[in-house]
C-alpha positions in Angstrom: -21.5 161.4 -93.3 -20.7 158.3 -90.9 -16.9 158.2 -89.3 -17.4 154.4 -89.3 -16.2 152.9 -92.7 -15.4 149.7 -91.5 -17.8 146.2 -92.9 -20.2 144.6 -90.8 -18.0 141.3 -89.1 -20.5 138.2 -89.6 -21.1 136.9 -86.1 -20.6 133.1 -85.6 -20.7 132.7 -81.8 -24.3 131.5 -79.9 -23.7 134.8 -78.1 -22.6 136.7 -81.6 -18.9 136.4 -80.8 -16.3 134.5 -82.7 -15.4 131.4 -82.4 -12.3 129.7 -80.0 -10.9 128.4 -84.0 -11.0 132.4 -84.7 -8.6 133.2 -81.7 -4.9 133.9 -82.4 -1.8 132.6 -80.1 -3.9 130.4 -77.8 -6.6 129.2 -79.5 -8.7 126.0 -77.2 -9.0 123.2 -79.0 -11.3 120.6 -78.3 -10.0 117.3 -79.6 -7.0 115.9 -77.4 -4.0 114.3 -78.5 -3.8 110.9 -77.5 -0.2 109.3 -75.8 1.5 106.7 -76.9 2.1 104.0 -74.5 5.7 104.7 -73.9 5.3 108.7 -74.4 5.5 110.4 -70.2 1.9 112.2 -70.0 2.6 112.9 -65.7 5.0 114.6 -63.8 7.9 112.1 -62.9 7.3 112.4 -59.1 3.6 111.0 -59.4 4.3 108.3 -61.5 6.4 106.1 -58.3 5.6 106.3 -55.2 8.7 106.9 -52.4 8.0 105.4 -48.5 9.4 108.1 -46.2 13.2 105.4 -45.4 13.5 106.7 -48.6 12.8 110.0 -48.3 14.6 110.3 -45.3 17.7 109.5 -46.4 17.2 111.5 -49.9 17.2 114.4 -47.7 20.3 113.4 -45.2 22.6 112.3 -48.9 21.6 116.2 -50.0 22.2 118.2 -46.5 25.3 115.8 -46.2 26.5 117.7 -49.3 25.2 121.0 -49.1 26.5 121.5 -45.2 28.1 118.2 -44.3 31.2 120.4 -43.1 28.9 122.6 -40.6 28.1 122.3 -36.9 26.1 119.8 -35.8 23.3 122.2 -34.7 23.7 124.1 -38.3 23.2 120.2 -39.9 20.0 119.4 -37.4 18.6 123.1 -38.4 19.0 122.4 -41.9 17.3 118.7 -41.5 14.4 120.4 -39.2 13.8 122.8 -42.4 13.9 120.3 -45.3 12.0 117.3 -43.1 9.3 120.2 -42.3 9.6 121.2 -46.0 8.6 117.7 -47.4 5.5 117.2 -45.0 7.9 114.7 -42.2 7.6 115.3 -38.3 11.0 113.1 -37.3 11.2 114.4 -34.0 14.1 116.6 -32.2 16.4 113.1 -31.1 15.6 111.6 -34.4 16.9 114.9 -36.0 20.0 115.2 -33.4 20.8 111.7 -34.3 20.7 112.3 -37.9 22.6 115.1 -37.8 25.4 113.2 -35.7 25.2 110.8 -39.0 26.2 113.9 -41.2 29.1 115.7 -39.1 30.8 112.3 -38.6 30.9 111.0 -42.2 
C-alpha cells in the first residue's frame, strides 16, 4: 500500500514546472503598465539636473543649520565630509573659506 495519496499536479511549464500566473504574492507579469504623461515614472533627483553652485550652496544652507553654532574647524570638517559625500573636491582654502561663511552668519 503506497504512503503517497496525493493526485498527479498537471505540469504546464517547458521544463514541467508551473507557470509565473501560478505563483502566489509576487507573481511576474509580463505586460507593463503604461504612465500617463503627467504620472512621475523616475526618482525626483534624475529628472533635473543640479550644476555643483548649486550644490554647493545646498550643502553650506544644511551644515549652516545643522552646526552653524560650532567651531570653524568643526563647520570645515563637516563641509570636508558632505562635499566628499556628494562626489565634490573643493579644496582645503575653498572649504576654510566656506566655513568662515557659516560661523559668521
Amino acid at each position: 500500500m503506497s504512503d503517497d495519496t496525493r493526485a498527479p499536479q498537471p505540469s504546464s511549464g517547458p521544463g514541467g514546472g508551473a507557470d509565473a500566473a501560478d505563483s502566489v504574492g509576487g507573481a511576474v507579469h509580463q505586460d507593463r503598465k503604461l504612465s500617463h504623461p503627467d504620472e512621475q515614472s523616475e526618482p525626483a533627483m534624475d529628472m533635473h539636473a543640479t550644476d555643483d553652485t548649486a550644490r554647493i550652496q545646498g550643502v553650506v544652507v544644511q551644515t549652516r543649520a545643522d552646526v552653524g553654532d560650532k567651531s570653524e574647524e568643526r563647520i570645515a570638517d563637516v563641509l570636508r565630509q558632505r562635499f566628499l559625500d556628494i562626489g565634490l573636491d573643493l579644496g582645503d582654502d575653498r572649504i576654510r573659506a566656506l566655513a568662515a561663511e557659516v560661523a559668521g552668519s
